[in-house]
GUMAR-755873 format. One record per residue (C-alpha): residue in one letter; chain; x, y, z. Coordinates in steps of 0.1 Angstrom, whole numbers, plus 5000, padded with zeros to 4 digits. Example, Ala and Ser with C-alpha at 12.3 -4.5 7.8 and 13.67 -1.06 7.14 Angstrom:
! GUMAR-755873
<r><kolse>A</kolse><miro>A</miro><x>5123</x><y>4955</y><z>5078</z></r>
<r><kolse>S</kolse><miro>A</miro><x>5137</x><y>4989</y><z>5071</z></r>
END
This chain:
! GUMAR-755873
<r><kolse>X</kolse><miro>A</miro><x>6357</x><y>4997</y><z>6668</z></r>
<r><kolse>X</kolse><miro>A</miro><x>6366</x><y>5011</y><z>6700</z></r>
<r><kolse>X</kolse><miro>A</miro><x>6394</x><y>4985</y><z>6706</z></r>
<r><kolse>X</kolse><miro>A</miro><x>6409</x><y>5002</y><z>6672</z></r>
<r><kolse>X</kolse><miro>A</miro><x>6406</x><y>5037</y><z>6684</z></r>
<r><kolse>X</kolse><miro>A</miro><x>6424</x><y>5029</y><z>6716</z></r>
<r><kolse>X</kolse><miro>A</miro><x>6449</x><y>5006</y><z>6694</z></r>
<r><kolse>X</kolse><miro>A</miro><x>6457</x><y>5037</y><z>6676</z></r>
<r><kolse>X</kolse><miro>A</miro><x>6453</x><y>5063</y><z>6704</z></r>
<r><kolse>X</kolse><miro>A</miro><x>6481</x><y>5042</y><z>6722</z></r>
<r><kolse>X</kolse><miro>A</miro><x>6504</x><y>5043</y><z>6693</z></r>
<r><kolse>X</kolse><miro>A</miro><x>6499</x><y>5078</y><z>6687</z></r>
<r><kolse>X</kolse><miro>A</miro><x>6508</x><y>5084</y><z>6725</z></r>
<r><kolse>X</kolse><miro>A</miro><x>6537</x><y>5063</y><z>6721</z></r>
<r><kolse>X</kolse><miro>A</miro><x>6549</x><y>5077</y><z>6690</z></r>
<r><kolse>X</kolse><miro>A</miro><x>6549</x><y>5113</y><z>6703</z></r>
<r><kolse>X</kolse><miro>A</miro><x>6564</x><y>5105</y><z>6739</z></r>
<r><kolse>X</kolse><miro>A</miro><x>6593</x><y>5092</y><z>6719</z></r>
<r><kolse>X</kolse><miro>A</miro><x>6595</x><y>5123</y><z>6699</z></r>
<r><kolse>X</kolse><miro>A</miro><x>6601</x><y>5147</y><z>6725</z></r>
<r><kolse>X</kolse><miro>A</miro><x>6640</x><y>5140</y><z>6732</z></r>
<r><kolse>X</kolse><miro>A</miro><x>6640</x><y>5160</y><z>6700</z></r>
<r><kolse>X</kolse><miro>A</miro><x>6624</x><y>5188</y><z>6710</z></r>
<r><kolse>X</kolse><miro>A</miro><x>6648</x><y>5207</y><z>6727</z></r>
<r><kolse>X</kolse><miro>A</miro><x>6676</x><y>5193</y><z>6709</z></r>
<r><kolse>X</kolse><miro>A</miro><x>6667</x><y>5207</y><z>6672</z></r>
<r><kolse>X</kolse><miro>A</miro><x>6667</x><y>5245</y><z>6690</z></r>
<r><kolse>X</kolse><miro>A</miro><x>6702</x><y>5240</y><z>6706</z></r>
<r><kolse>X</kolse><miro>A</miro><x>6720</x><y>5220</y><z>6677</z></r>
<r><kolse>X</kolse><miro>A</miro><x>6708</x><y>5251</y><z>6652</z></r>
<r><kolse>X</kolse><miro>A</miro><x>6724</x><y>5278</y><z>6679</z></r>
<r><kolse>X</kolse><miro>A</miro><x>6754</x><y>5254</y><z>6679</z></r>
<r><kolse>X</kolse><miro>A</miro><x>6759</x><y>5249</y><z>6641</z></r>
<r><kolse>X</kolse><miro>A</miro><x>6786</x><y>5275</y><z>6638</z></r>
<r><kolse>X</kolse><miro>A</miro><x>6808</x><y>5259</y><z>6664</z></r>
<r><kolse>X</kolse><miro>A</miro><x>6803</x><y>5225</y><z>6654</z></r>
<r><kolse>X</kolse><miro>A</miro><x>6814</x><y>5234</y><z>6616</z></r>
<r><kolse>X</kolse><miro>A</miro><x>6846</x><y>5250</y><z>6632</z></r>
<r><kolse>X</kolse><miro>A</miro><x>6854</x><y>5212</y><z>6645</z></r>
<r><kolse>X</kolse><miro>A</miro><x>6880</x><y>5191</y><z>6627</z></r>
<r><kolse>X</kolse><miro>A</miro><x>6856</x><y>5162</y><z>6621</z></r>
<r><kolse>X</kolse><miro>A</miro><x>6870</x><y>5122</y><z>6627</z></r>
<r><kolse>X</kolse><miro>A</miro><x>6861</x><y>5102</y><z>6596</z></r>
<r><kolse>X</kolse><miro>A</miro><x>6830</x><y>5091</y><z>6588</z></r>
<r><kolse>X</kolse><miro>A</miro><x>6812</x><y>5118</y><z>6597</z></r>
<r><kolse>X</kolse><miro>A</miro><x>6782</x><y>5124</y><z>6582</z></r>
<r><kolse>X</kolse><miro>A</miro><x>6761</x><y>5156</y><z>6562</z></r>
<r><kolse>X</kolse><miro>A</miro><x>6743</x><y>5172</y><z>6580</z></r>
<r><kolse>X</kolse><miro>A</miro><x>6706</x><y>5162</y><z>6573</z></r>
<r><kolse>X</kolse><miro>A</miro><x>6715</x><y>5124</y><z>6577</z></r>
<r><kolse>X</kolse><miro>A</miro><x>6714</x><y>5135</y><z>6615</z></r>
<r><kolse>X</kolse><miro>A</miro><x>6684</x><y>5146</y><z>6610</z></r>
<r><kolse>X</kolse><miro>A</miro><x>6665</x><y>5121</y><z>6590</z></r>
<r><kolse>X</kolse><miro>A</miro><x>6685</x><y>5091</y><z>6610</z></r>
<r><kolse>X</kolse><miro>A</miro><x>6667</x><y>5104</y><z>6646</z></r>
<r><kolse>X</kolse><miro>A</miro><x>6639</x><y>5107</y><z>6630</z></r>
<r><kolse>X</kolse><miro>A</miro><x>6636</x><y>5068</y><z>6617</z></r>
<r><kolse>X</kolse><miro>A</miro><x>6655</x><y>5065</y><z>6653</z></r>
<r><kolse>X</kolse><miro>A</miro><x>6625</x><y>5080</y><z>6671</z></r>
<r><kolse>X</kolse><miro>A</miro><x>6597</x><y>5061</y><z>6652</z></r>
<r><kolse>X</kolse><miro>A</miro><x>6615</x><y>5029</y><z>6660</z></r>
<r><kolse>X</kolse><miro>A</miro><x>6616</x><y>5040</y><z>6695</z></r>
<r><kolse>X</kolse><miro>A</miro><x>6578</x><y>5046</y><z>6691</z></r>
<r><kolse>X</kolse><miro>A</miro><x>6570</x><y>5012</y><z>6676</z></r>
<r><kolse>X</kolse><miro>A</miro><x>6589</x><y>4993</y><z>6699</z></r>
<r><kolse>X</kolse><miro>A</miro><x>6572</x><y>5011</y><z>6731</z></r>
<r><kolse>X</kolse><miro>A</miro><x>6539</x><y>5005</y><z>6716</z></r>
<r><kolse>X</kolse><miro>A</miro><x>6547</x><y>4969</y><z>6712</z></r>
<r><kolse>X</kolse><miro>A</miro><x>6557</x><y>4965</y><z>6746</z></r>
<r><kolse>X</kolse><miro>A</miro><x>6530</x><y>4985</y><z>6769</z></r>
<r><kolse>X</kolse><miro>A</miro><x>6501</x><y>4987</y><z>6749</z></r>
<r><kolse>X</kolse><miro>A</miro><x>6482</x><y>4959</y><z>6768</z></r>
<r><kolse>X</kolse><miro>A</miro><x>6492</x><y>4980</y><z>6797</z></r>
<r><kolse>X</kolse><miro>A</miro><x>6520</x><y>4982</y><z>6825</z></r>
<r><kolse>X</kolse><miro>A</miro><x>6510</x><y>4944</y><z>6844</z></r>
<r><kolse>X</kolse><miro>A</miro><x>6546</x><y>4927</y><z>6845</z></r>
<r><kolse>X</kolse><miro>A</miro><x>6562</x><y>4955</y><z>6825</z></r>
<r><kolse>X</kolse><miro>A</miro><x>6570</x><y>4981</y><z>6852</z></r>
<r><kolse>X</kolse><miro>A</miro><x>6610</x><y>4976</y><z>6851</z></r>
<r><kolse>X</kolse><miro>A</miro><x>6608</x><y>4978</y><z>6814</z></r>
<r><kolse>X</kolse><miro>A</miro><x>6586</x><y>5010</y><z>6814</z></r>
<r><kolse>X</kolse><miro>A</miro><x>6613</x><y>5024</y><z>6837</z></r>
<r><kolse>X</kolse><miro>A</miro><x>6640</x><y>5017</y><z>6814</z></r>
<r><kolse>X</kolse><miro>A</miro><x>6624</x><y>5030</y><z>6788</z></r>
<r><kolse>X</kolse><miro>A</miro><x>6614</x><y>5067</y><z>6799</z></r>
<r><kolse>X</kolse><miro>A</miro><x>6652</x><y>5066</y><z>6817</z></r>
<r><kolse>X</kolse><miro>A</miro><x>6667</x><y>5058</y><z>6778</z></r>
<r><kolse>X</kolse><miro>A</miro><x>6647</x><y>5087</y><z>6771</z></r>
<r><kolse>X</kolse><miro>A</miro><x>6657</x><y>5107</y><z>6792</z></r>
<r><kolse>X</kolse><miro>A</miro><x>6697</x><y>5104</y><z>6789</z></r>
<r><kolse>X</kolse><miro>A</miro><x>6689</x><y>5110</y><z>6754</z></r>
<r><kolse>X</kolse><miro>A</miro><x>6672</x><y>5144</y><z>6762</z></r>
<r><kolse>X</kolse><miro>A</miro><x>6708</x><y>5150</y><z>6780</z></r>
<r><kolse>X</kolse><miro>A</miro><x>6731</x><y>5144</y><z>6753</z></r>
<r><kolse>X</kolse><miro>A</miro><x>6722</x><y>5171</y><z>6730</z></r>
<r><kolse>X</kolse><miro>A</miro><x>6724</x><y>5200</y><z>6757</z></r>
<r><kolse>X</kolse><miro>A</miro><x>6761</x><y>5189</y><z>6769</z></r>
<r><kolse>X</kolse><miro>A</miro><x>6779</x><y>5184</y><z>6736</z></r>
<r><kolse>X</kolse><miro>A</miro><x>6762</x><y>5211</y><z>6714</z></r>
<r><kolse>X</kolse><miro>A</miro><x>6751</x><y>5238</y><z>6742</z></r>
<r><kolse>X</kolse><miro>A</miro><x>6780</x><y>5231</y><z>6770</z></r>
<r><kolse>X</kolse><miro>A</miro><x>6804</x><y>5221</y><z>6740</z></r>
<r><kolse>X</kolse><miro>A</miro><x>6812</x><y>5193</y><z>6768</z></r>
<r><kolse>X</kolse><miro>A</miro><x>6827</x><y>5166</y><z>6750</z></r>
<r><kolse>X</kolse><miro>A</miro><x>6840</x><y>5141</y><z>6780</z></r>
<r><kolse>X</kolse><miro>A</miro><x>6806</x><y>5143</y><z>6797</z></r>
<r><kolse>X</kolse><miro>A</miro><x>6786</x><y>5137</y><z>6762</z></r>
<r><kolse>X</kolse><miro>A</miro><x>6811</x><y>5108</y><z>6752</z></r>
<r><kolse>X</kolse><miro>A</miro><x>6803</x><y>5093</y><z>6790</z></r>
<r><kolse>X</kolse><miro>A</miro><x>6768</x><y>5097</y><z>6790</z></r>
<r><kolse>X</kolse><miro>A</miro><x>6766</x><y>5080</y><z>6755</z></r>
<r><kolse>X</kolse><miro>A</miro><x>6785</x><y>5049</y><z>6771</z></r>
<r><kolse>X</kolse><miro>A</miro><x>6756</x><y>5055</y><z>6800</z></r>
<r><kolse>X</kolse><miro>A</miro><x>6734</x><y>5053</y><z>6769</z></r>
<r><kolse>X</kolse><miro>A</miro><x>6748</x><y>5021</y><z>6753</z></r>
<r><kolse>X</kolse><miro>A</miro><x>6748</x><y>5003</y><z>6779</z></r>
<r><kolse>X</kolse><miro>A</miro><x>6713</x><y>5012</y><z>6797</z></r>
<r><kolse>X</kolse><miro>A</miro><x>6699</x><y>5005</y><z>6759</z></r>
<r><kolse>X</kolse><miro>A</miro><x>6714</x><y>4966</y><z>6760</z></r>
<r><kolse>X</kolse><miro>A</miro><x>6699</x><y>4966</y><z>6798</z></r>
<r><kolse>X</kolse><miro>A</miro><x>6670</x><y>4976</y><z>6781</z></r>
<r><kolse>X</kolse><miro>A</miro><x>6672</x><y>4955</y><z>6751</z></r>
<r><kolse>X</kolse><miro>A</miro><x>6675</x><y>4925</y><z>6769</z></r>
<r><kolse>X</kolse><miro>A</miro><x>6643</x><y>4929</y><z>6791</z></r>
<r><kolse>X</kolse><miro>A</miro><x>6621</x><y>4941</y><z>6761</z></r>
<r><kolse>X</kolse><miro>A</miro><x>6635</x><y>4908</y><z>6744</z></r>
<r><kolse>X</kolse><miro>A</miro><x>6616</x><y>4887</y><z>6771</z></r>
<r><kolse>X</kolse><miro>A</miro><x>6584</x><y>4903</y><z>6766</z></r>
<r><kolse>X</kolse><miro>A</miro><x>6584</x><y>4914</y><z>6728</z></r>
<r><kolse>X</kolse><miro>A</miro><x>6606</x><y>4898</y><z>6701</z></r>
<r><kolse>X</kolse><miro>A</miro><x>6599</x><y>4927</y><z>6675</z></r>
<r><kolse>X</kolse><miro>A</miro><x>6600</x><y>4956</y><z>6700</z></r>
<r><kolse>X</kolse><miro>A</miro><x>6635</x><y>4945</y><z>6714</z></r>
<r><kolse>X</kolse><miro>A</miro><x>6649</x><y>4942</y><z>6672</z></r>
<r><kolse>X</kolse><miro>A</miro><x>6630</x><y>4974</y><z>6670</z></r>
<r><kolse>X</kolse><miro>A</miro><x>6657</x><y>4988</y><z>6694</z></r>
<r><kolse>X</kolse><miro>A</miro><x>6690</x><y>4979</y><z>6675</z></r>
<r><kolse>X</kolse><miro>A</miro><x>6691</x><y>5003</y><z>6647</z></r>
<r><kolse>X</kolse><miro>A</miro><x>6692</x><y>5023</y><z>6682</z></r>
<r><kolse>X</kolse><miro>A</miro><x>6724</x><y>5011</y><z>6700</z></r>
<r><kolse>X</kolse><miro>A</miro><x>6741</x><y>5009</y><z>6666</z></r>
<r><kolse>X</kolse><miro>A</miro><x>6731</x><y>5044</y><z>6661</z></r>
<r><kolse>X</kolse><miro>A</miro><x>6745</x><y>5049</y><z>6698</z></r>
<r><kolse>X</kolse><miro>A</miro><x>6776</x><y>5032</y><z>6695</z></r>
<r><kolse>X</kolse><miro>A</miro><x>6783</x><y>5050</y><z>6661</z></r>
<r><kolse>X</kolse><miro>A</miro><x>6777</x><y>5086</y><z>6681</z></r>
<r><kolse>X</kolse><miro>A</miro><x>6805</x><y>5075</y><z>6706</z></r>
<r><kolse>X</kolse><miro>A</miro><x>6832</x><y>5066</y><z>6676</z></r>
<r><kolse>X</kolse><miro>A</miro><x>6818</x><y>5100</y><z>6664</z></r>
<r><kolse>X</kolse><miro>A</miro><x>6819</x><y>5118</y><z>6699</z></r>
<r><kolse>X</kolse><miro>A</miro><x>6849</x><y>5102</y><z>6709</z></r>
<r><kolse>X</kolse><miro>A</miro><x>6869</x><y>5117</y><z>6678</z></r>
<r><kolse>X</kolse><miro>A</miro><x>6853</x><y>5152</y><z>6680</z></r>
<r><kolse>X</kolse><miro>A</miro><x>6872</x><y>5151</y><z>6715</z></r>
<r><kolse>X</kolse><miro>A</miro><x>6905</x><y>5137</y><z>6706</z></r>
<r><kolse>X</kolse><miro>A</miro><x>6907</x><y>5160</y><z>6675</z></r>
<r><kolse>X</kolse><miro>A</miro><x>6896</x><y>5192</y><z>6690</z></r>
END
């Protein structure tokens, strides 16, 4: 019973940790919306709540794939911890430059920082954890979507 507890304790840790990259991100994007609907949009853009409900799923996954990976602790797993909390922590970034600074060069480069510490990070979490590295390509695709998406928000406007 207490192997179950901590199971779920870990998951639930894991699970929130990944959350907060949205915290500050939902406040800023809201204070932002006006701007943002003044943009001549690339193609393919979509509504509104699909950026919502997308991070969301995003996060979870994020969550999973953590628990997956460091739930029997940090022994061998130290680089991949690392790269894990630094993924999170560009993401955290992201939000502030395009929708606060309405900095769309430094938001496209950071997503290509993005995209390519998530395959460094990808490929290390695929040595340790089959299911938490697939966990983490809904993520780049996500990622590489947001740069087609960032990338034409800067050449159209």
């Amino acid at each position: 019973m207490k192997n179950i507890y901590r199971t779920f304790l870990s998951l639930l840790f894991w699970l929130v940790v990944c959350q907060l990259p949205a915290l500050p991100g939902g406040y800023i994007v809201r204070q932002n919306l006006v701007w943002y609907h003044g943009l001549t949009k690339p193609p393919l853009v979509p509504p509104d709540a699909v950026f919502g409900a997308v991070w969301s799923l995003l996060y979870l996954f994020l969550g999973i794939s953590a628990f997956f990976l460091f739930n029997k602790g940090l022994q061998g797993r130290k680089k991949t911890a690392v790269l894990f909390i630094l993924q999170l922590v560009l993401n955290i970034w992201w939000t502030p430059l395009f929708f606060g600074r309405h900095n769309m060069q430094l938001s496209l480069l950071l997503l290509l920082v993005m995209l390519a510490e998530t395959f460094w990070l990808w490929a290390d979490a695929r040595k340790k954890d089959g299911l938490a590295a697939l966990l983490l390509v809904p993520y780049a695709v996500w990622l590489f979507f947001a740069c087609y998406l960032n990338l034409g928000f800067w050449l159209l406007n």
